[in-house]
C-alpha positions in Angstrom: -5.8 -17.0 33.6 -4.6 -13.7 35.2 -0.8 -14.8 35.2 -0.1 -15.0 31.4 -2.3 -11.4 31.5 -0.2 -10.4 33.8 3.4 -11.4 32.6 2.2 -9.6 29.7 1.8 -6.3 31.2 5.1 -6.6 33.0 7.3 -7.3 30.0 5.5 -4.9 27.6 8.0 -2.1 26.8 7.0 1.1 28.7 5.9 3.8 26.5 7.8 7.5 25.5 6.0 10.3 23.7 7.8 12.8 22.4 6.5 16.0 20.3 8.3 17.5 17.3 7.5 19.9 14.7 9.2 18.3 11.8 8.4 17.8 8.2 9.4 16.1 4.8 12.9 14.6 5.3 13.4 16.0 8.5 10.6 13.7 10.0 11.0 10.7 8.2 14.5 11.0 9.5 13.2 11.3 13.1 11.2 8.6 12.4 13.6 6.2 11.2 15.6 6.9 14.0 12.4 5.9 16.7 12.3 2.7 14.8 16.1 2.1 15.2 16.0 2.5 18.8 12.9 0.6 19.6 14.1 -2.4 17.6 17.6 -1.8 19.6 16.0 -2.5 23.2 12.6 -4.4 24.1 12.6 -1.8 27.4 10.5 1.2 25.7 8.7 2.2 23.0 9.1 5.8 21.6 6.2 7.3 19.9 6.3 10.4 17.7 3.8 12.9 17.8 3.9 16.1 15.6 2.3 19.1 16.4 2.1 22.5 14.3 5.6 24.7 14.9 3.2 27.4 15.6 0.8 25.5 18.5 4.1 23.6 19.6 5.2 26.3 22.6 1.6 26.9 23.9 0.9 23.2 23.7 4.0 22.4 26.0 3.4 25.1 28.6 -0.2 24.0 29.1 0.2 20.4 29.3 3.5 19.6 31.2 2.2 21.6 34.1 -0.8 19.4 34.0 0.8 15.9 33.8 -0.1 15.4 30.0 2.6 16.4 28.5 5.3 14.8 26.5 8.3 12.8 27.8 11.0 14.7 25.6 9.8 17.5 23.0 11.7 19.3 20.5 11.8 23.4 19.9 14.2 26.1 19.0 15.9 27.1 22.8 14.4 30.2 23.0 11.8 29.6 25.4 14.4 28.2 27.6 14.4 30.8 30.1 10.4 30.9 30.3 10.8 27.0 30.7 13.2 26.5 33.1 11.6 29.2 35.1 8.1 27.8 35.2 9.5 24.3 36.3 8.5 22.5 32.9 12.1 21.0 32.2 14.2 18.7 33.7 18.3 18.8 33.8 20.0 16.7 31.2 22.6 14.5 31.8 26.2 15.2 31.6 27.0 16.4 28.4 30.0 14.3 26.8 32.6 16.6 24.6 30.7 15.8 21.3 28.9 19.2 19.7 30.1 22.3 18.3 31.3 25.2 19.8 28.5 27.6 21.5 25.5 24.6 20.8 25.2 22.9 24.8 26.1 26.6 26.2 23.3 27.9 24.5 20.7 24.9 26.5 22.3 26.4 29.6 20.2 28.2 32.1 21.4 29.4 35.7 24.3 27.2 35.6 21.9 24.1 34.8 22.2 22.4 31.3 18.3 21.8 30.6 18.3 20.8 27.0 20.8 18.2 24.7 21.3 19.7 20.8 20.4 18.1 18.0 20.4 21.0 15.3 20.9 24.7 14.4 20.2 27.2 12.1 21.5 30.8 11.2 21.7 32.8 8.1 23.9 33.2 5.9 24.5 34.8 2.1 23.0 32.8 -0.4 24.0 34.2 -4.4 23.3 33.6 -7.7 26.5 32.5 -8.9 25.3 33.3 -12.9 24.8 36.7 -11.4 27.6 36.6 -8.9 31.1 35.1 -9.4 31.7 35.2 -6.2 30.1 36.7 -3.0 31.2 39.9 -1.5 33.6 39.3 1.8 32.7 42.6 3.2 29.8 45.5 2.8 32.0 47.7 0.5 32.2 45.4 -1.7 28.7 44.5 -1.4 28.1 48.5 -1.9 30.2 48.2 -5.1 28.6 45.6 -6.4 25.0 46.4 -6.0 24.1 49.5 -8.8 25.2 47.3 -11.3 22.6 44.7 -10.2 19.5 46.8 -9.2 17.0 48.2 -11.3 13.9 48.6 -8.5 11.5 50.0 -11.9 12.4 46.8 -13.7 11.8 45.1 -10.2 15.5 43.8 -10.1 17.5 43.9 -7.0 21.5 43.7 -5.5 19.9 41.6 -2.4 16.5 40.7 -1.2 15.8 39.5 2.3 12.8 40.7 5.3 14.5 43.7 6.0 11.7 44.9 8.1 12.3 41.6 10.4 14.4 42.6 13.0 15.1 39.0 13.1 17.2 39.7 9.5 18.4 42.8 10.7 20.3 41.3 13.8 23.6 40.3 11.9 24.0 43.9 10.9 23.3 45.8 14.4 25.9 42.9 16.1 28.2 43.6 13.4 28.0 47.5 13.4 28.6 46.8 17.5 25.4 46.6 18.3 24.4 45.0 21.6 20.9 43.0 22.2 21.2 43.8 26.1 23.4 45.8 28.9 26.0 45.0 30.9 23.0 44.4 34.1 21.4 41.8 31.7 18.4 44.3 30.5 17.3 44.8 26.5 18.3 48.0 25.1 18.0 49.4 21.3 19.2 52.6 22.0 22.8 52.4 20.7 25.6 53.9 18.7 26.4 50.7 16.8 22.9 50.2 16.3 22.2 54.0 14.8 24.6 53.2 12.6 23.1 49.7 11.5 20.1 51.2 10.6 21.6 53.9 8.6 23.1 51.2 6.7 20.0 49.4 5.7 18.0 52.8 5.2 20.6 53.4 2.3 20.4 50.4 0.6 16.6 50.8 0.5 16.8 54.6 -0.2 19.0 53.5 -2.8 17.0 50.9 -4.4 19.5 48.0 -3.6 16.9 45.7 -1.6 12.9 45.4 -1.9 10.3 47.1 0.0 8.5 45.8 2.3 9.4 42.1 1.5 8.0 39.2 2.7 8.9 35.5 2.5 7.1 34.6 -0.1 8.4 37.6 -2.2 12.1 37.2 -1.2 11.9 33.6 -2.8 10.4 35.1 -5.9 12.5 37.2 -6.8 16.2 35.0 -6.3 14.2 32.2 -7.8 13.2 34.8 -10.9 17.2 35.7 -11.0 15.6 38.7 -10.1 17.7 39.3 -6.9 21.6 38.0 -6.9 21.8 37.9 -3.3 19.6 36.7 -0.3 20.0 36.6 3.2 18.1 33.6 5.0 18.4 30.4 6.6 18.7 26.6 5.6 14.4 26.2 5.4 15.6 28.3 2.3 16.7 25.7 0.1 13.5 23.8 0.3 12.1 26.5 -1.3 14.2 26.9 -4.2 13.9 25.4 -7.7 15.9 21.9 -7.8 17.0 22.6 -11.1 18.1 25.4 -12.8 19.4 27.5 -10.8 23.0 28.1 -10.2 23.1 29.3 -6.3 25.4 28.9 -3.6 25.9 30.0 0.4 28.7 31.6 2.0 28.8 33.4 5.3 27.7 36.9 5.3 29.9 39.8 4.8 32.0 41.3 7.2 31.1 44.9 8.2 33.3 47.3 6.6 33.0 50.2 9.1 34.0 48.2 12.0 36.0 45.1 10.4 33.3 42.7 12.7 31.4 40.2 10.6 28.0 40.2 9.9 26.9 38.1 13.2 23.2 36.7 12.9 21.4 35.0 15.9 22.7 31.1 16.5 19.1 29.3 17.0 19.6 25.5 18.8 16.8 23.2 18.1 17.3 20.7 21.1 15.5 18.0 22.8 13.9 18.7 26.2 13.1 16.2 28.9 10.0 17.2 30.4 9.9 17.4 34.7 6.8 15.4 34.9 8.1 12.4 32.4 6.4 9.5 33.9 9.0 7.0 33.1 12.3 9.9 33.2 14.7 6.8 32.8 12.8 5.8 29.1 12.9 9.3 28.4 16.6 9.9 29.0 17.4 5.9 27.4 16.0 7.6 24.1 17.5 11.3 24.7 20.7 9.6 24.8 19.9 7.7 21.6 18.7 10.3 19.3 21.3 13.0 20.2 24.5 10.1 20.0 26.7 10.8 16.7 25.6 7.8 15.2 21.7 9.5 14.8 23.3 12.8 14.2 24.8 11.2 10.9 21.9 10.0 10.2 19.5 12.8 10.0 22.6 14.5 8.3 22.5 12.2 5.4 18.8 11.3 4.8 17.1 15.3 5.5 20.5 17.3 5.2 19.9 18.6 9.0 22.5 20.9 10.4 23.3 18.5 13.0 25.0 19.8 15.8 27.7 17.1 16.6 30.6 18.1 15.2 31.7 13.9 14.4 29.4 14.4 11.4 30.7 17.0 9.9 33.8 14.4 9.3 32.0 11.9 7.3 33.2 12.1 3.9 29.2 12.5 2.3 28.7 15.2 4.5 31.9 17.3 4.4 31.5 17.3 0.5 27.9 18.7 1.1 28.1 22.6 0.2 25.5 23.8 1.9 26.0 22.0 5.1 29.7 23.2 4.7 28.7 26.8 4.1 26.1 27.4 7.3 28.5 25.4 9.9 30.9 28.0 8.7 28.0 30.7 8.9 27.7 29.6 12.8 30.9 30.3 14.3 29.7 34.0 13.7 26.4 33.1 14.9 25.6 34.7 18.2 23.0 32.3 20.4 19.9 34.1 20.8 19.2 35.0 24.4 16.7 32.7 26.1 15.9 35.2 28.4 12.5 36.0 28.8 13.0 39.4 28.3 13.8 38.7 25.1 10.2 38.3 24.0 9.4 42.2 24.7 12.4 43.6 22.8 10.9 42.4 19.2 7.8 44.4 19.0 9.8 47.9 19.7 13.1 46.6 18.0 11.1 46.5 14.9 9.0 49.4 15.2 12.6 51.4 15.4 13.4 49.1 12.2 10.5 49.6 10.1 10.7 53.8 11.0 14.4 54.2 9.7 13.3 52.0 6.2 10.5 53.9 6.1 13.0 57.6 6.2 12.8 58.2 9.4 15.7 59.5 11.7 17.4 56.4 12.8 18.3 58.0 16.3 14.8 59.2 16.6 13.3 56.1 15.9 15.2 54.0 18.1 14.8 56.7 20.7 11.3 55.9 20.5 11.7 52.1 20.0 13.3 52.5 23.6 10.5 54.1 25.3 8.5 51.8 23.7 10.6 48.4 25.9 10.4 50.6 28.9 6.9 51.1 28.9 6.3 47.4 27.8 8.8 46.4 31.2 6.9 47.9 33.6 6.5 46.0 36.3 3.1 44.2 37.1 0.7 46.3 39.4 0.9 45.2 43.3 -0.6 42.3 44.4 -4.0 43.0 46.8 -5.9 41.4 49.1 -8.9 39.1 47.7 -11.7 40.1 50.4 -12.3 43.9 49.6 -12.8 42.8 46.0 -14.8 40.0 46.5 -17.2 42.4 48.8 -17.3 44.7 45.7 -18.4 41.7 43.2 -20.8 40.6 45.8 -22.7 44.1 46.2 -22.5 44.3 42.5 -24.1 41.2 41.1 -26.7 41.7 44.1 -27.1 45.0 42.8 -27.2 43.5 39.3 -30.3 41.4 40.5 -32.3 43.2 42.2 -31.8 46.1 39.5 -33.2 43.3 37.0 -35.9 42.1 39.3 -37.0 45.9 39.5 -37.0 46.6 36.3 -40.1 43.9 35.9 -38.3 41.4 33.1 -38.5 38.4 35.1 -40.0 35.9 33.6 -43.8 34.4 34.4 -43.6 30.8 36.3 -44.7 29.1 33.1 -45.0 25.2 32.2 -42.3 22.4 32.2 -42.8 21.3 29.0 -41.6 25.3 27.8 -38.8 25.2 30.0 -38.0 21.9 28.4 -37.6 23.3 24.8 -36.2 26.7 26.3 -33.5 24.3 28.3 -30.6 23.5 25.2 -30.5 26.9 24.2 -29.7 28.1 28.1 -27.1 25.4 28.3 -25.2 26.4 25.2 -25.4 29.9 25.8 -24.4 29.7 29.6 -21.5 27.0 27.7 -20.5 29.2 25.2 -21.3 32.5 26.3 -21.4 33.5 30.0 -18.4 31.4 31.3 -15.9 32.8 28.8 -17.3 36.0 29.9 -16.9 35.3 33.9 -13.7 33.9 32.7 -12.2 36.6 31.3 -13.7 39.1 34.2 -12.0 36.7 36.7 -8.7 36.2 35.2 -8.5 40.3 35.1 -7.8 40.5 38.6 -4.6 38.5 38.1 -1.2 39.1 36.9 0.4 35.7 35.2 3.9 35.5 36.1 6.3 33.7 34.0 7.1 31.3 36.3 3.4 30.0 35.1 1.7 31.0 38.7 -1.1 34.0 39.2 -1.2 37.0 41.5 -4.2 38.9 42.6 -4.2 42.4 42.1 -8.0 43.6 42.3 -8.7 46.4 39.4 -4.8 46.6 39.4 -5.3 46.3 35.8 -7.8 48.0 34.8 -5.8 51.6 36.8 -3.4 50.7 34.7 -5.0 51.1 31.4 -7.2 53.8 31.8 -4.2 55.4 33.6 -2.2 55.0 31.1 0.5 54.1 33.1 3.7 54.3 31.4 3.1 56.2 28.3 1.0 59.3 27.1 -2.2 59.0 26.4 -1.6 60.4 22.9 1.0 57.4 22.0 -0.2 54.4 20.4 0.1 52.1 23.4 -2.3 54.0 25.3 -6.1 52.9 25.5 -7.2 56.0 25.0 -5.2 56.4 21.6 -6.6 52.9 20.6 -10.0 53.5 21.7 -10.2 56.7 19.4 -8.8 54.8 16.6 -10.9 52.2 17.2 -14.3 54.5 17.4 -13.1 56.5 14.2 -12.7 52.8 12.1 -16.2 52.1 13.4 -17.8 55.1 12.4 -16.2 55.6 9.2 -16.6 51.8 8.1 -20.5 52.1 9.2 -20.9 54.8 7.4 -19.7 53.8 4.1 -20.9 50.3 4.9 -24.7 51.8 4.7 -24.2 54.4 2.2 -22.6 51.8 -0.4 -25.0 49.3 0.4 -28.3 51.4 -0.1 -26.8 53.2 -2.9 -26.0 49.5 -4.9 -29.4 48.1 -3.3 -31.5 50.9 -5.3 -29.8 50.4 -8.4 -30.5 47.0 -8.8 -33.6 47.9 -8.4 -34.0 49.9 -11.2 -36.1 49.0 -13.9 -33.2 49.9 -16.6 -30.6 47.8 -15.5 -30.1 44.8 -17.6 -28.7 41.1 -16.3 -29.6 42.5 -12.3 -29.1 38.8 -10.9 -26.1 38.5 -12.5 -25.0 41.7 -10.7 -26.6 40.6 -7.4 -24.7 37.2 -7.2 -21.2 39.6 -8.5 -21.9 42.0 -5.4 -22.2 39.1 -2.5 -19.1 37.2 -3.5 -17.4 39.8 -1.6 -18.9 38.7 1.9 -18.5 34.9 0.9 -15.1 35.0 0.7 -13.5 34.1 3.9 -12.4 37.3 5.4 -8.7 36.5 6.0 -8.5 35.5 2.4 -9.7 38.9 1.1 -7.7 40.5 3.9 -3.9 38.9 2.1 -5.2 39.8 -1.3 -5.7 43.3 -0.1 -2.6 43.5 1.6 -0.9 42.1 -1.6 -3.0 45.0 -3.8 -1.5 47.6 -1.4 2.2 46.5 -1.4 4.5 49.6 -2.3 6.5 48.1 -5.5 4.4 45.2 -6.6 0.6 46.1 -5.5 -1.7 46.3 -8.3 -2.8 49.6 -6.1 0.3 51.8 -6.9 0.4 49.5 -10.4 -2.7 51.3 -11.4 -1.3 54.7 -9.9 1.9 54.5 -12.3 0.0 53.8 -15.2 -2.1 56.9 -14.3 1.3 59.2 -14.2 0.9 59.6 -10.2 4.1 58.3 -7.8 3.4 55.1 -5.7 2.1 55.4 -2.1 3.7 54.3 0.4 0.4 52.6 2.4 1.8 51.6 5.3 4.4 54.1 6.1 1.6 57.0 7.6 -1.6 56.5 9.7 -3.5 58.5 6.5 -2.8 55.9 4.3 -2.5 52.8 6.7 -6.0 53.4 7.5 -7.2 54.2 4.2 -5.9 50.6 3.4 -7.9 48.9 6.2 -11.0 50.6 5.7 -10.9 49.6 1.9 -10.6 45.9 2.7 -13.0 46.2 5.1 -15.7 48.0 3.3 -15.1 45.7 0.7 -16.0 43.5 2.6 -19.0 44.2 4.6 -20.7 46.9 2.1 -22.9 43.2 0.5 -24.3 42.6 4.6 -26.1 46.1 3.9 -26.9 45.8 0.3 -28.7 42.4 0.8 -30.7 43.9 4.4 -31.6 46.8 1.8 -32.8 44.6 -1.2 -34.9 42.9 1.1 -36.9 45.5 2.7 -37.3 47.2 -1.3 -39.1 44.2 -2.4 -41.9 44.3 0.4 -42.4 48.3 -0.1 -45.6 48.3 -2.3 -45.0 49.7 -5.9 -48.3 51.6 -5.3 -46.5 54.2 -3.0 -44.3 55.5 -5.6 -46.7 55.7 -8.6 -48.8 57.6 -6.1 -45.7 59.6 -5.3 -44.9 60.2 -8.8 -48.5 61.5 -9.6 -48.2 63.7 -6.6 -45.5 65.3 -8.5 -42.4 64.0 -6.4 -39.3 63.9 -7.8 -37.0 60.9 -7.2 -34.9 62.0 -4.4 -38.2 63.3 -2.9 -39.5 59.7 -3.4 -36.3 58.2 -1.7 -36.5 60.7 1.4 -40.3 60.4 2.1 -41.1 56.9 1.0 -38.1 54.6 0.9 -36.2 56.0 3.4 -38.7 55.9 6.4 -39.7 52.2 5.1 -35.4 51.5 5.0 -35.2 52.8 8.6 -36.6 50.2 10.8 -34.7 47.1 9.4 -31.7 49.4 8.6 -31.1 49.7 12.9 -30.4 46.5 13.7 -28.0 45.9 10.9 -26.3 48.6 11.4 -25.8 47.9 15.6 -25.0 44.4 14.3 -22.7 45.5 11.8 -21.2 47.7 14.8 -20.2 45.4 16.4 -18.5 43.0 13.8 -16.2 46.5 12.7 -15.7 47.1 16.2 -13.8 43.6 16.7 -13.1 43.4 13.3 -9.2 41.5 14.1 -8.5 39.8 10.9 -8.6 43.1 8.7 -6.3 45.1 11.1 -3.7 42.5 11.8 -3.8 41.1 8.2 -3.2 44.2 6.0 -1.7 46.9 8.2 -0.5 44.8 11.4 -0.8 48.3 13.1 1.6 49.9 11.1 3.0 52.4 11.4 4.2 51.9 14.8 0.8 50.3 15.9 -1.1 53.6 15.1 -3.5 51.4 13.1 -4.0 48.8 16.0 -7.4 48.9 17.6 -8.8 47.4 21.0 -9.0 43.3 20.3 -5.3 44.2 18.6 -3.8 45.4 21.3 -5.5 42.9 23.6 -4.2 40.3 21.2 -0.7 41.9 21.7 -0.9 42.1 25.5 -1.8 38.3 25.6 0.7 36.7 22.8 4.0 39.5 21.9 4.2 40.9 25.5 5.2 38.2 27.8 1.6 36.7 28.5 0.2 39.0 29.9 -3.0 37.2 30.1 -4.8 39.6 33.0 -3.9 42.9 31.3 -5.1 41.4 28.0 -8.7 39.6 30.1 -8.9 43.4 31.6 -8.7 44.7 28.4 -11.3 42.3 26.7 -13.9 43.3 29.6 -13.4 47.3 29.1 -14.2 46.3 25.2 -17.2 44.6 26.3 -18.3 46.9 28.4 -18.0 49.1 25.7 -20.0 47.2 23.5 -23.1 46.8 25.9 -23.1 50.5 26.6 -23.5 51.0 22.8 -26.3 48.1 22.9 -28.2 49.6 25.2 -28.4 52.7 23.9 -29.1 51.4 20.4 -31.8 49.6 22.1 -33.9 52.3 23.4 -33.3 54.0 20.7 -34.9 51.3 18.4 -37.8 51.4 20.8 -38.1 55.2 21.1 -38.5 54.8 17.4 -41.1 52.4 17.6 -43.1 54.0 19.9 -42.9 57.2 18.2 -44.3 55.4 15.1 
């Protein structure tokens, strides 16, 4: 009985999981190729498993270390360097002679080869050949070309691409001889080649040759329109452009007329890692071998047009008659492999603060002089490890000191039945769940410093004498706590504020006896606050853009010049605190209507026969009744402004130069765009808490001071 069980079990093929973010063709492809090589061998079976592009890098550094991982994965080599140094991949095998030039160096890391290529991308010129006859070779001509094809009031542009990516802007500073890092292997900004880089893109936006402020979806708009004849992006392009009707083509980009370099954009590898904890390594390097062979690499050629990186398929007749394959393989001998450093990660956030300056007029020197105190600060090194028993003595005397402080104060509660404790019980549980772990969580991990290796090191309050020492910057600069912290108090106030006062105001005149169709008004006023807030927040930033928003829209028609709302702290934060009083003014209005239908109609008739006028009414009869239920929503409402994340990084993102950014932003910064540093960030989100009870307390006893006054 057990036997045939058994011979089962033996000859079943052992399985392989590997995790990729593709779509459409691209994972049909993969898919067909999985099927390929598990009908080729009875040995192992591969199983796909696709996980969101976004989720895919957090995903593999939190389950390889834990032996749940993949076998192989697949992700852009960028967070090689991280990778390799946290343990999570394993070597690849010998490499045979088989891929393009610069694609297996890029998978190299301290003289290992960790990764096997299967596909690139880079940028490259994409035109509107009923616009363009052909595309310009170098900037000059580019420069030549463009006043006859721009009209920014009639919303028509020379070329459209993310200039305020830095990710876009990298052919240009390589190409003006630029550098990404010194000769020691450190980032830098601070460069002649890259002055002069962004002086060249601050003229074609002073000049009206490109868009403001474009996004993505914007830059497809407007070369899908014929609205732009030129566009810089990558192959994902093409997928969003109209299959029909419109004449484009791709070409490399220009070469750079002031040095004779070409434009050279970042080469990005999409490769196939082996993880170090595969449990069967020999099924996961039998299928490595499989998928990145030349015969696959046709394959996913053919059927999803991939920019495979074996050069054999660029020889097949199907493919070498394919333009745009043509076009971006000759687009990536310029290419330059990004660095897979991890120090790459903290040159982005200053790199395009410098960027974003010099479009928005600012000195290009200037702003890349700050963009570099900006990486030194963000490279400081951790704070010194300490020894766990003096702060574990300090936690114990404090949560002792905690207890007894409680057990003073006389709130412990009465020994009362088992049956109460019974019903009180799944409310303790979720809120001990949900509530005070994350919390002792986050007050734990503050007293470490995560590594990038993966590992922890304790160093005490290390953290916390950093940020309120502001070590590394001036308090007045926006990376400073104390900077933030004022920003963040000002938003709260001011959103409060306005909050309460639009609220009451709207509350009172639906309840006047003279307005006609009031419920129609009341259900016009709460859709605000049942929209999802992120959804509101993109409209808003849409409404506020600097050539397209309906905001300056409305300002042109009116005769006034546009704003640029984004470009000072004045205006930045004008723009948040409209989207968010939009949104939370209906909280207050609905907490007012409520309390104005209990307050007896008697007490203003008596008022009125008094001889009260109506603001007199308001201040001695409404107002005093308002009070008491207007507290609480306006500590709750506090608190929801105080942490109010979407609105911040949604609209403004902290611009200009993070100005705008307030406490959970930055935290949310020092966690995910600042190499993980998930103590800072855990030290950070205890000072806001701390914060935050301080302010409950007080709006406590205030409440009761009230109430016992009354």
């Amino acid at each position: 009985m057990l036997a045939p069980l058994l011979a089962v079990l033996l000859t079943a093929p052992r399985p392989v999981t590997l995790w990729h973010s593709y779509r459409a063709q691209e994972a049909e492809a993969l898919q067909a190729l999985a099927d390929a090589f598990n009908r080729s061998q009875s040995r192992y079976a591969l199983t796909l498993l696709a996980i969101p592009y976004d989720a895919m890098a957090a995903k593999v550094s939190a389950a390889i270390p834990r032996g749940h991982g993949p076998d192989l994965f697949i992700f852009a080599h960028e967070r090689l360097g991280g990778w390799a140094e946290a343990g999570l991949l394993a070597p690849a095998a010998s490499l045979p002679d088989v891929f393009l030039p610069g694609m297996a160096e890029a998978l190299a890391w301290r003289g290992r080869q960790l990764g096997l290529p299967l596909a690139f991308k880079t940028l490259a010129l994409f035109y509107n050949r009923a616009l363009v006859a052909s595309p310009p070779r170098t900037t000059d001509e580019l420069l030549a070309l463009a006043p006859a094809l721009s009209d920014p009031a009639a919303g028509r542009f020379a070329l459209a691409y993310q200039s305020g990516d830095f990710y876009y802007h990298v052919p240009w500073l390589l190409g003006f001889g630029g550098a990404i890092f010194d000769p020691a292997g450190r980032p830098e900004l601070d460069t002649p080649g890259a002055v002069a880089s962004l002086r060249f893109v601050a003229r074609l936006a002073r000049r009206g040759f490109i868009p403001q402020e474009a996004s993505s979806a914007l830059v497809t708009q407007l070369f899908a329109q014929g609205k732009a004849a030129l566009a810089v992006n990558g192959p994902w392009f093409v997928g969003e452009l109209p299959p029909a009707g419109l004449p484009w083509a791709v070409a490399p980009l220009p070469i750079v007329s002031a040095t004779g370099q070409p434009a050279r954009p970042f080469l990005t590898v999409e490769a196939l890692f082996r993880s170090a904890r595969a449990p069967d390594p020999e099924g996961a390097r039998a299928a490595a071998d499989f998928l990145v062979s030349d015969a696959s690499a046709l394959a996913r050629a053919r059927t999803a047009r991939q920019l495979v990186a074996n050069r054999a398929a660029y020889e097949d007749p199907e493919v070498a008659s394919d333009p745009v394959l043509t076009a971006f393989r000759a687009a990536a001998r310029d290419a330059v492999p990004m660095s897979s450093s991890p120090a790459m990660e903290l040159l982005w956030e200053p790199a395009q603060t410098a960027l974003r300056a010099a479009l928005r007029g600012d000195d290009p020197a200037a702003a890349l002089a700050a963009g570099e105190r900006q990486l030194r600060a963000l490279s400081l090194p951790p704070p010194p490890k300490a020894a766990p028993w003096a702060s574990l003595a300090v936690v114990l005397l404090a949560g002792v000191a905690i207890v007894l402080g409680w057990h003073r104060s006389g709130r412990v509660p009465e020994r009362g039945s088992a049956v109460a404790y019974a019903f009180v019980l799944p409310a303790a549980v979720a809120t001990v769940a949900l509530v005070l772990l994350p919390i002792l969580f986050s007050v734990g991990l503050s007293a470490f410093h995560h590594r990038p290796d993966g590992g922890y090191d304790f160093v005490g309050l290390g953290n916390f004498v950093d940020i309120l020492a502001s070590r590394g910057y001036a308090p007045a600069e926006p990376l400073s706590f104390y900077f933030t912290l004022g920003v963040t108090l000002l938003w709260t106030a001011v959103n409060v504020a306005l909050h309460v006062t639009l609220g009451v105001a709207l509350a009172l005149l639906l309840r006047a006896p003279w307005l006609r169709l009031s419920g129609v008004f009341r259900v016009l006023l709460i859709v605000p606050w049942a929209v999802p807030n992120y959804i509101t927040a993109l409209i808003w930033k849409g409404m506020f853009h600097r050539q397209f928003g309906a905001v300056n829209g409305l300002l042109r028609a009116l005769g006034l010049p546009s704003v640029a709302w984004f470009s000072h702290f004045a205006t930045s934060f004008a723009a948040d605190v409209c989207t968010n009083v939009w949104l939370g003014f209906p909280f207050m209005m609905v907490v007012t209507l409520g309390v104005l239908s209990a307050i007896p109609r008697e007490l203003y008739d008596a008022a009125a026969l008094d001889g009260a006028s109506p603001f007199q009414r308001f201040r001695h009869v409404t107002l005093p009744l308002l009070r008491p239920a207007l507290l609480p929503a306006v500590v709750l409402g506090g608190v929801w402004t105080f942490n109010m994340f979407n609105v911040i990084w949604l609209v403004s993102g902290g611009e200009p130069g993070g100005e705008t950014d307030i406490l959970i932003s930055q935290a949310y910064r020092w966690a995910f765009a600042r190499q993980a540093r998930y103590g800072y960030a855990a030290a950070y989100s205890v000072i806001l808490f701390l914060i935050l009870a301080a302010y409950a307390l007080f709006a406590q006893r205030l409440m009761a001071g009230r109430e016992a006054r009354a």
